[in-house]
C-alpha positions in Angstrom: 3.7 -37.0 6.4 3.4 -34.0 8.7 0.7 -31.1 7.7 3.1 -27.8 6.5 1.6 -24.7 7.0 2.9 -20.7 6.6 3.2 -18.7 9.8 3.6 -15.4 10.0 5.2 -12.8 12.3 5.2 -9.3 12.5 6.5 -6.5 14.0 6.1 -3.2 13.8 9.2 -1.1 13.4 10.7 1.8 15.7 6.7 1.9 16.8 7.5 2.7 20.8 9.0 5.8 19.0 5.3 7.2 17.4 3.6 9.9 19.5 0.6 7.8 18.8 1.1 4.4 20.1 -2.6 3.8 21.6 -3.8 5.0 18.4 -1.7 2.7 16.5 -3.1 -0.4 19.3 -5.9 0.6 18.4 -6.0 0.2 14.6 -3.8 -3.2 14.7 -6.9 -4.5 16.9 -9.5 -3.7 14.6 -6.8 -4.3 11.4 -6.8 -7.8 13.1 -10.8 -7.9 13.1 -11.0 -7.4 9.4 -8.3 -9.7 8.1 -9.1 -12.5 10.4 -13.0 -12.0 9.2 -12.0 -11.6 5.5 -9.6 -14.5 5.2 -10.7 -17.2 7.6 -11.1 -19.5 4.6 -7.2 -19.5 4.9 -6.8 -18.7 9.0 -5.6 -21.8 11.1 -5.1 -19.5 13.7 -5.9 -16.1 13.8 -3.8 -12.9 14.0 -2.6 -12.1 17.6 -0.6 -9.7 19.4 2.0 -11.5 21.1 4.7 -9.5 22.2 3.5 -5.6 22.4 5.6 -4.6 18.8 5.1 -8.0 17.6 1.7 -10.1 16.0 1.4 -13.6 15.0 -0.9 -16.0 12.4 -0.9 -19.4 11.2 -2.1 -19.9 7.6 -2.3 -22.5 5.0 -0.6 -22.7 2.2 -2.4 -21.1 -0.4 -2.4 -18.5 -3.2 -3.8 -15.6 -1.4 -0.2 -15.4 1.3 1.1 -12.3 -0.1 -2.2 -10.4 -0.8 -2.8 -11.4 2.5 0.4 -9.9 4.0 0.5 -6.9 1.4 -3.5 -6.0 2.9 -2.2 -6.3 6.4 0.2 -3.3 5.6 -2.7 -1.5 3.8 -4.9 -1.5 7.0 -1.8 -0.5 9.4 -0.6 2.8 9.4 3.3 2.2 10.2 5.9 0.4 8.1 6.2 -3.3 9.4 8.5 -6.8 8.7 7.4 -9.6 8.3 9.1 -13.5 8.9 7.3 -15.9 7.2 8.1 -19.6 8.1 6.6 -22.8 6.2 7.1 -25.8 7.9 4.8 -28.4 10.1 3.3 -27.7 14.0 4.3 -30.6 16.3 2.0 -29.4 19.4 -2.1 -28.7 19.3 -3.2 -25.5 17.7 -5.8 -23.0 18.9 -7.8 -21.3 16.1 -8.5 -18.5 17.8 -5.1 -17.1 19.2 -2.2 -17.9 17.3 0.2 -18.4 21.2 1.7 -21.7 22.9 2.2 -23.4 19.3 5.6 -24.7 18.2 6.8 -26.1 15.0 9.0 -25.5 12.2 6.7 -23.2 10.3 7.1 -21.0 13.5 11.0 -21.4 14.1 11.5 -20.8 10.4 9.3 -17.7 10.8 11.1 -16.1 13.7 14.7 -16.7 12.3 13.6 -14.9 8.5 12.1 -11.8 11.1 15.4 -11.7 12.3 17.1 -11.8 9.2 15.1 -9.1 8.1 16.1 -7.0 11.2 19.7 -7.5 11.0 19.8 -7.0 7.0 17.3 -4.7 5.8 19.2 -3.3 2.7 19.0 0.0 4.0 15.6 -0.4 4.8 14.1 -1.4 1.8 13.5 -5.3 2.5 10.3 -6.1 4.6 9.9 -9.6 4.7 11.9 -12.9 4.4 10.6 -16.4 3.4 12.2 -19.5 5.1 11.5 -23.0 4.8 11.9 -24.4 1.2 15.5 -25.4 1.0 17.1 -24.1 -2.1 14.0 -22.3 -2.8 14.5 -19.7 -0.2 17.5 -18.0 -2.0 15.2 -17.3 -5.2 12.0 -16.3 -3.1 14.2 -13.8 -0.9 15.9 -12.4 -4.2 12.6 -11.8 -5.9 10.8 -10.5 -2.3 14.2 -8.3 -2.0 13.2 -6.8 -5.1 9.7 -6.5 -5.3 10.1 -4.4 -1.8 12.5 -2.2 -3.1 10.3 -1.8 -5.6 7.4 -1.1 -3.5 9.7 1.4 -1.3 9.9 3.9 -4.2 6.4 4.5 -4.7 4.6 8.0 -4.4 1.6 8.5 -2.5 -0.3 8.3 -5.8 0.7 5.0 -6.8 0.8 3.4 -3.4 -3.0 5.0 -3.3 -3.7 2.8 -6.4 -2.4 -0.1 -5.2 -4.3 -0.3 -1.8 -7.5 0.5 -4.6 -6.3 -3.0 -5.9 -6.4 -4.4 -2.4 -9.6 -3.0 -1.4 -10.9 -4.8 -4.6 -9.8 -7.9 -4.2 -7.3 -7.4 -7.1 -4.0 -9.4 -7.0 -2.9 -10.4 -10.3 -1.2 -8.2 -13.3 -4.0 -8.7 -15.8 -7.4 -6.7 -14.5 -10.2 -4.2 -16.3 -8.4 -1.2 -15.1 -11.3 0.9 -17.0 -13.7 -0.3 -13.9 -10.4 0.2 -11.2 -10.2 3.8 -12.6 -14.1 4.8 -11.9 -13.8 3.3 -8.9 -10.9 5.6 -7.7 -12.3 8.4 -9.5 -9.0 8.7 -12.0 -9.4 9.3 -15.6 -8.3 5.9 -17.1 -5.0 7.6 -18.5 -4.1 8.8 -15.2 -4.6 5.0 -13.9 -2.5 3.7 -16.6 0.1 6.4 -15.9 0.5 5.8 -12.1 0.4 1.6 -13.2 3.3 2.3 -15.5 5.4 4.8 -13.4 5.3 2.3 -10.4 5.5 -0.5 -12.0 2.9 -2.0 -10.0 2.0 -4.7 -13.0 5.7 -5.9 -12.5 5.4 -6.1 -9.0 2.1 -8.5 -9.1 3.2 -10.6 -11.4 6.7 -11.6 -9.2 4.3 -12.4 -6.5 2.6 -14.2 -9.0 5.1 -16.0 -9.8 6.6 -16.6 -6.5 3.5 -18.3 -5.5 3.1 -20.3 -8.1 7.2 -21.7 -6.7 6.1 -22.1 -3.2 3.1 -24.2 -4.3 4.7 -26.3 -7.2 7.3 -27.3 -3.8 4.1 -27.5 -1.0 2.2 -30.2 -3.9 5.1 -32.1 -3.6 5.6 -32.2 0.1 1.5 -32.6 0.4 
């Protein structure tokens, strides 16, 4: 049976717009630097700029995929989609540049970053999974809302979750007396900007959609 893997494009919207574009090549190349050193227990091929607006990986399946996509966003500055594609790689892969492979994982990546593009829900879906069948309906409902969710946050609570991030923090249950002395918030002011955002809610759908898309990969495995 063939390996399955997750690949992974993004692209970085309306960004030949920004007055800063160097700036912002600049901060996806050392963004790039930190996730491919932080998760290379789950890199098959690292993050790469393929196509100017666009960047590529090549993961395993594993529970750290949307912490690993959700810190990706926390290091960029400028809103970006994601297509992420499970499937197999028919052709050799290079672990340090994620170019010249082909597969399903990467044809089902690039049709769900089009799908985002052409049906964003006025703006508020980011990313579309592809590549589990019947699954995919259920993942792209829950993804649909857990962005929407995600798109009404205030600088405050988005501020809290990258704290989460930067601690290594992905689940709904944590010590959020520890979180709130390490952003310098009073623990009722932690709790409040939790509950207003619903940022509890949102990690356990992601929770919960991993646990899908593994119960179906242990299966195919």
């Amino acid at each position: 049976m063939d390996k399955s893997y997750i690949a992974i494009i993004g692209d970085l919207i309306d960004s030949k717009k920004t007055a800063h574009r160097a700036q912002l090549q600049e901060n996806l190349i050392q963004s790039f630097y930190v996730i491919n050193q932080k998760y290379a227990h789950i890199i098959v091929s690292k993050l790469t700029i393929t196509l100017g607006d666009e960047f590529q990986v090549l993961i395993k399946p594993n529970e750290q995929l949307f912490q690993f996509i959700d810190d990706i966003q926390r290091l960029i500055n400028h809103p970006i989609r994601f297509g992420i594609g499970y499937g197999n790689i028919s052709t050799e892969i290079n672990p340090e540049m994620s170019i010249g492979a082909d597969g399903s994982a990467y044809w089902h990546a690039r049709a769900a970053i089009e799908e985002v593009a052409s049906n964003n829900y006025s703006g508020n879906l980011r990313q579309v999974f592809i590549g589990l069948g019947e699954k995919d309906t259920t993942i792209n409902t829950i993804l649909l809302l857990t962005d929407t969710l995600r798109s009404s946050w205030t600088r405050n609570q988005l501020d809290v979750f990258n704290g989460l991030l930067e601690e290594g923090i992905y689940q709904p249950v944590f010590n959020q007396n520890v979180l709130a002395k390490k952003l310098n918030l009073s623990a009722s002011a932690l709790s409040k900007r939790l509950n207003a955002g619903n940022i509890k809610i949102y990690l356990k759908a992601k929770e919960n959609l991993i646990n899908m898309i593994e119960e179906v990969d242990d299966v195919h495995s």
